[in-house]
N, C-alpha and C positions, 0 to 999 in steps of 0.2 A: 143290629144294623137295619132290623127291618122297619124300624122309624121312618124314613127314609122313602114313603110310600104315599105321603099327600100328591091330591090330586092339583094341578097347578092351578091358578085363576087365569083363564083365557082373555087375555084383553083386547083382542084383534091386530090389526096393522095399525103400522104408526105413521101416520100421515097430518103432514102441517103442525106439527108440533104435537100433537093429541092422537092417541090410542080411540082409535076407530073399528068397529064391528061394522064388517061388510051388510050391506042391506039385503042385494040380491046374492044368494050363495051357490057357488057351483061346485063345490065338494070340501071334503074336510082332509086334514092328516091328523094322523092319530099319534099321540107320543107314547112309545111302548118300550120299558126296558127290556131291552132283549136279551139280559142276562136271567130273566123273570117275568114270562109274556103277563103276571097274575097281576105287576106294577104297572099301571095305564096311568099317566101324567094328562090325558085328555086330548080331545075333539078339536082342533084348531081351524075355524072355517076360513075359508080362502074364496076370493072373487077375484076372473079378472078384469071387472072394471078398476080395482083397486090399483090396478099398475099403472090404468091413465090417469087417476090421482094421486098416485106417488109421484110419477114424472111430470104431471104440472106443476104439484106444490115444489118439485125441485129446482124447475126451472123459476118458478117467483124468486123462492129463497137466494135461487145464485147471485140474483139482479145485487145486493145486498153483501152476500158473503164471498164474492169474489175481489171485493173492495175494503175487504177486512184487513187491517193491517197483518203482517207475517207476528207479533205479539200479543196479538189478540187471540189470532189462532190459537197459537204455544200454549198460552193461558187456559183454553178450553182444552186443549188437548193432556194439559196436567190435572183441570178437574176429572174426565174422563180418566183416568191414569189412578187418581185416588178413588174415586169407584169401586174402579174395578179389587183394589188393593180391598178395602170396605169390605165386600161383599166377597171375596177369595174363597170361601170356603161353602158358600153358598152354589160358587159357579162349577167347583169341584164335584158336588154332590151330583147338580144337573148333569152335568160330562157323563159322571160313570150311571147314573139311570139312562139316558137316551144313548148312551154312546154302548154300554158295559163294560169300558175300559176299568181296570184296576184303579179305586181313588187314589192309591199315589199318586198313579202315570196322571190323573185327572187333573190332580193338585200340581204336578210338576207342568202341567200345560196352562193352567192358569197363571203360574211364576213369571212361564215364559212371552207370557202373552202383555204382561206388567212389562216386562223385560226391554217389548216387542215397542211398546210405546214410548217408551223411557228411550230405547236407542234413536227412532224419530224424532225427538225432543232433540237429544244433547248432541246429536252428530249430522241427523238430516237435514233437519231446518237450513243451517248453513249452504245446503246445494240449491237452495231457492234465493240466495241474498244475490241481487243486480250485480253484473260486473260493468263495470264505471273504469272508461279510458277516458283520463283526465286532460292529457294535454289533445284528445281531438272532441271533446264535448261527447263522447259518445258513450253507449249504454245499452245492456243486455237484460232487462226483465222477463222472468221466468212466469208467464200467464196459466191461471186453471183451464183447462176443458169443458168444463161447465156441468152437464151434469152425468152423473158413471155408476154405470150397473153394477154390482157388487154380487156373485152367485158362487157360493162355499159350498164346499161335502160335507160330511157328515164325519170325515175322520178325524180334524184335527176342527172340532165346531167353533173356541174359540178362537183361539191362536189366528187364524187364517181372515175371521171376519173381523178380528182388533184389524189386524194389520194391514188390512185393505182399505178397510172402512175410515182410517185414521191416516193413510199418507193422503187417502183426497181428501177428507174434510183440512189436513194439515195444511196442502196445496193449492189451499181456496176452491176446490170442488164441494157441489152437493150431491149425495146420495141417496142411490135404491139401492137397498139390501136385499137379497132371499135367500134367508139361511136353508140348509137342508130338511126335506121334507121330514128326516127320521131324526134331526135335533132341534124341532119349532120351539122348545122351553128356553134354550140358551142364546138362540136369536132373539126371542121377549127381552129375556135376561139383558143383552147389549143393547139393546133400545130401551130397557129403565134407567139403564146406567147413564146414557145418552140426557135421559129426559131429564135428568137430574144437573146435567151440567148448563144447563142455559143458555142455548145456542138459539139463534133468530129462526124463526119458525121457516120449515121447510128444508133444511140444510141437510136433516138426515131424514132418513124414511126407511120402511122397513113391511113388507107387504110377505106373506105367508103361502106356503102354495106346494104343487107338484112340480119338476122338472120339466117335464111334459107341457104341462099349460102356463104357467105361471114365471118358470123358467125363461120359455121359452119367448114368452110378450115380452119380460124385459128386456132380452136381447137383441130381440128385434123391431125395439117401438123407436119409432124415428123420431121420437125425443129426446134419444141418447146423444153425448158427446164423447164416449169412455165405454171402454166393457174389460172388466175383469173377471174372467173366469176358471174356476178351477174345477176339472173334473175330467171323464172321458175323453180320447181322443174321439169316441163313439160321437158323443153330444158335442163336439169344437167342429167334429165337418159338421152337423145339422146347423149349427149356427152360421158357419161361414157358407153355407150353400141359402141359408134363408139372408142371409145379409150380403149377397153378393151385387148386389146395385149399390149397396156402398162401401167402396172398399176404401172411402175415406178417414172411415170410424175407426181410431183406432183401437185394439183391442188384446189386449193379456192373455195368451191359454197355455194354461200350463195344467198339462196333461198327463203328468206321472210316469206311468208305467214299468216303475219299479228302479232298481237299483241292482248293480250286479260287484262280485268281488273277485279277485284273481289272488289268488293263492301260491305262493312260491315253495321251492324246496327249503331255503333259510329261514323259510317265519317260525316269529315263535308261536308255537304250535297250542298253548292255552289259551292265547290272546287272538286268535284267528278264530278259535272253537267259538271263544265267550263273543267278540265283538258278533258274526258272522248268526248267532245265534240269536241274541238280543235283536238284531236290526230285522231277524228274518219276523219275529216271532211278535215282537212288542206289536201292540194295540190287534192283535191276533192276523199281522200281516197286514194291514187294511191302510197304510201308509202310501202315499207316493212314491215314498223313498226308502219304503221296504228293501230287504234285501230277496233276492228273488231266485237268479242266478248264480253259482258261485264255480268260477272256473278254477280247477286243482292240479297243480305237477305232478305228474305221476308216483314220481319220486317218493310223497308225502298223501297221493290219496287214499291210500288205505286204512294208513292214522285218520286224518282229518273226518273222513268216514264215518269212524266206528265212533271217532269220539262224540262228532255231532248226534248222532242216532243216539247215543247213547244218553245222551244229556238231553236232548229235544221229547224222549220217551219219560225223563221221567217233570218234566216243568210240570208247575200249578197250574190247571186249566181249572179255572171256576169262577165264582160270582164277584163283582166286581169289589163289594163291601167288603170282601172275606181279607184281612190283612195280609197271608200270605201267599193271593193269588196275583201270579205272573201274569196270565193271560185269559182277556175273560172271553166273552162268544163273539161270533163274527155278528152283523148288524141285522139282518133281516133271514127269515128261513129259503127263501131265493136265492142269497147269495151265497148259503149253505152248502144248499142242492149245485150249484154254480161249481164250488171247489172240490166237492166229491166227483161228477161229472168231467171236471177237467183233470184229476186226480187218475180216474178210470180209462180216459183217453189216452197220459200218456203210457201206461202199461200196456193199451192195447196196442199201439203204435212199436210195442219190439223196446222198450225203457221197464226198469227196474224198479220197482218199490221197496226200499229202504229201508222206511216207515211209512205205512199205507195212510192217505187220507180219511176218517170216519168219526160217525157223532159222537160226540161224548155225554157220559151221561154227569149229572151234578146232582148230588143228592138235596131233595128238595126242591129243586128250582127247572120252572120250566123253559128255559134259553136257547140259543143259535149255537151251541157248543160243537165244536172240532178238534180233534187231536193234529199236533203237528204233522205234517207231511214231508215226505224227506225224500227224492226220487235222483236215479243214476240215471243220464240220460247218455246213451249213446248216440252222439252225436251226427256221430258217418254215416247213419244208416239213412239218410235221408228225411229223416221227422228228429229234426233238432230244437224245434219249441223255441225257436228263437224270435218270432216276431208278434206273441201274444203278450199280453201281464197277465200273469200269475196271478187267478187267483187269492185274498188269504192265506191261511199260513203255509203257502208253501215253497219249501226250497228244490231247485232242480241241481245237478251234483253234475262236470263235466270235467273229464279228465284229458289233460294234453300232455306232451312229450316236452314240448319248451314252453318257456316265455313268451318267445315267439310268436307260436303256436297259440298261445294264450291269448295274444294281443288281439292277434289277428280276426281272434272264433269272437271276441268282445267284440272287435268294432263290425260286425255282421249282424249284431243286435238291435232290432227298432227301434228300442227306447234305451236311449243315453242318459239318465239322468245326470246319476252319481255312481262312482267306479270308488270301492276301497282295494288295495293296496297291500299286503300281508307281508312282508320279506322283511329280511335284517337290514337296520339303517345303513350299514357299512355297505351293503351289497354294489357291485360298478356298475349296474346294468340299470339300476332307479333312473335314470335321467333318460336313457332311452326308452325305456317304460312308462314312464310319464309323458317322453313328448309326443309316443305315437298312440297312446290311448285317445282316441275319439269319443270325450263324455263331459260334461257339462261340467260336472266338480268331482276331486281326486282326495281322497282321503287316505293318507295313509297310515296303515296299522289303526283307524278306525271305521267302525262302522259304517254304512250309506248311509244313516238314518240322520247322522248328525254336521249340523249347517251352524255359517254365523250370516246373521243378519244383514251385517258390515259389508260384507264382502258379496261385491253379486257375482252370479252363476246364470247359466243359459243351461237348461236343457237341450240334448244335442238329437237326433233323429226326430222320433214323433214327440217326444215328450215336451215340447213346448212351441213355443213360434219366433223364438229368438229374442224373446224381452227377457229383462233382468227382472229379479225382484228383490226383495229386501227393501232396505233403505234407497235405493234407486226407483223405487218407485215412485218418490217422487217429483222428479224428472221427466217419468214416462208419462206422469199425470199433470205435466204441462209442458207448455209453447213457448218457448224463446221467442220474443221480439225484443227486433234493437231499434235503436235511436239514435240519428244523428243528428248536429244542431250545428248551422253556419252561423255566427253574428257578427264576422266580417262585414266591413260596407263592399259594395259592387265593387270588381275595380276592373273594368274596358281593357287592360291592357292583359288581361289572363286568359283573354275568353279563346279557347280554339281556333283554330284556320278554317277559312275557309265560310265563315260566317259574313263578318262585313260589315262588326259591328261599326264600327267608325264612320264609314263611308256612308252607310243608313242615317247615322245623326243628323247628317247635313244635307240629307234631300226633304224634298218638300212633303209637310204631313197629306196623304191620302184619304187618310183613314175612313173620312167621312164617305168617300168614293163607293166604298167596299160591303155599306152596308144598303141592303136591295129595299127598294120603294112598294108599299103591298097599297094595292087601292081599294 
């Protein structure tokens, strides 16, 4: 697998149709599999004069692609779509070097990323068609924005930048991309795929960078029309504190912060372990929608427990290549240090260690590796870890006496993403359960980690700002105007009270009176 180690060819930003190398350079990011610091994919220079050349060329481009027909779009939007199909195994590879995800999970996000485009084809498109009231002339078209930032993480590198990048260019928007600073090959990667479909110059763009610098100009160049962003609630105040003179802009943040589960005395007790596991642990926690929190009946947490710990002790933690690795390293040695660290705090804080957080070692490879973490938090005690995320792989363990009890200690949590659900379908008490859970989307008997596109969701506390995503996105990424049209002739006898129209016909014309004499 160690093939798998060419260094990439850098071709700069993509600006005005053409792969451009910045002139003047104000730093690089470096692409590093972190499953194997010895794998360097390369120096990716960044400028940010390049972002007030992405957002001119976008703003030309719109003049042009905002008056695209909706089948012209579709049309590019399925050459992009075969692309990516094309190249599937190529984008796989990238994922698990910059990401160190396991290549299945890498392969299964490329799938979904196909999947991601295809459902904007064949079901969203339709939420852009005019609605036309026929017996009053009148009419609702659905306008672009014009042009919208586009800034991804690093967890989900494709998935997130298709799906973004594709309901606006779908919506007659043009784009500025910047992919994450520790996946710049798979941002390349969607800007060849891009270049290959032959869209009028300027309509996508794609400029490389830090969060920090590069980030942050897109967010706040007052060229923008749009801002989609994914990532920290940390970085969603800096932006909205640097962009508060215009609170016009509209703008997408969706902020993660994890996923929690509620655990009844009727679940079934293997399907609780394995879903509850997987959501916690897949792409080594580093998900939005990780699972993070998992609330337990007392009844059942002793089982639930030992079983988790017990299965979470012995998963694959290794290199991404290796086929029978579950889970490969966290992303950077920071973020490392970051879940050991929060790992230590809560045991000092009066909480249990389960399964302790700590590096793990891989034979041969020098990576970001961790052992799962598995912690008992007692919650009463006043440090109940309720308004941070978590961390990477780790899960916190919270034992209640009811349902109740359960619901209650849920909706006390910042980040509402997604809530799964554990108990028997027969159970009486599900509808209550569900109607007073306060959370964006409700899974039950599966895992957080798992969404349909179809269907939108609102993150509920911090974790978002109340916009939908999926295939509703693009809606958000445009402007209803209506249209009305009289072609009636005038007719004197409809006009309101109080006017005089009649009585005005028959006096003498003025008009001439009325206009003043300049010498």
């Amino acid at each position: 697998m160690d093939g798998h180690r060419d260094r990439l060819l850098r071709r700069g930003d993509y600006i005005w149709g053409s792969f451009i190398k910045p002139e003047r350079v104000d730093g690089y990011v470096v692409g590093v599999n972190p499953g194997d610091r010895a794998d360097v994919l390369g120096r990716f220079a960044f400028s940010e004069g390049s972002v007030d050349d992405a957002v001119g060329a976008a703003s030309r481009g719109s003049v042009l692609w905002r008056r695209t027909r909706l089948s012209d779009r579709a049309a590019a939007g399925r050459r992009f779509r075969d692309g990516l199909a094309r190249f599937q195994e190529r984008f796989a590879v990238l994922i698990t070097r910059e990401t160190g995800k396991p290549l299945w999970e890498a392969r299964q996000e490329v799938i979904a990323s196909i999947r991601a485009v295809d459902l904007l084809l064949e079901e969203g498109m339709g939420l852009l068609e005019p609605r036309i009231l026929d017996e009053r002339e009148a009419r609702s078209d659905f306008r672009p924005r014009g042009v919208v930032g586009v800034i991804t993480p690093y967890n989900l590198p494709l998935l997130l930048p298709v799906l973004h990048t594709m309901a606006a260019l779908l919506s007659g928007n043009t784009v500025v991309f910047k992919p994450s600073k520790f996946t710049p090959g798979v941002g390349q990667g969607v800007a060849e795929v891009i270049d290959r479909c032959r869209l009028p110059r300027g309509v996508f763009n794609m400029v490389q960078g830090s969060g920090t610098g590069i980030g942050q100009r897109i967010a706040t160049h007052p060229g923008l029309d749009a801002l989609l962003f994914t990532g920290s609630f940390r970085t969603a105040m800096a932006i909205r504190r640097a962009t508060f003179e215009r609170p016009e802009l509209p703008t997408l943040y969706q902020n993660g912060g994890k996923g929690a589960a509620l655990v009844l005395e009727d679940c079934d007790m293997d399907r609780a372990v394995y879903e509850t596991l997987v959501g916690a642990f897949l792409t080594a926690g580093q998900r939005h929608t990780s699972t993070a929190r998992v609330i337990v009946h007392r009844k059942v947490f002793d089982q639930f427990c030992e079983q988790l710990v017990r299965r979470a002790a012995v998963l694959e933690v290794g290199y991404g290549f290796e086929p029978e690795t579950f889970m490969g390293p966290v992303i950077s040695e920071n973020y490392r240090t970051r879940c050991r660290r929060y790992g230590r705090a809560i045991v000092a804080r009066g909480h249990q260690a389960l399964l302790e957080s700590s590096n793990r070692e891989v034979v041969g490879r020098r990576g970001f590796y961790l052992n799962p973490a598995v912690y008992w938090v007692n919650w009463e005690n006043g440090h109940g870890f309720l308004n941070e995320e978590p961390p990477g792989p780790t899960v916190m363990i919270y034992r209640v006496n009811s349902w109740e009890e359960g619901v209650a200690l849920h909706n006390q949590l910042i980040y509402r993403l997604s809530t799964s659900v554990f108990a028997s379908s027969s159970n009486p008490r599900i509808e209550d359960i569900v109607t007073r859970l306060k959370t964006g989307a409700i899974n039950l008997n599966r895992g957080t980690i798992g969404a349909s596109l179809r269907l939108p969701s609102v993150g509920l506390g911090r974790s978002s700002n109340g916009i939908p995503s999926g295939i509703d996105l693009l809606r958000f990424l445009s402007t209803p105007r209506s249209t009305l049209v009289e072609r009636r002739p005038f007719d004197p006898s409809q006009v309101v009270p109080g006017i005089h129209w009649d009585q005005l016909a028959d006096t003498p014309d003025i008009s001439g009176e009325l206009v003043p004499e300049f010498m």
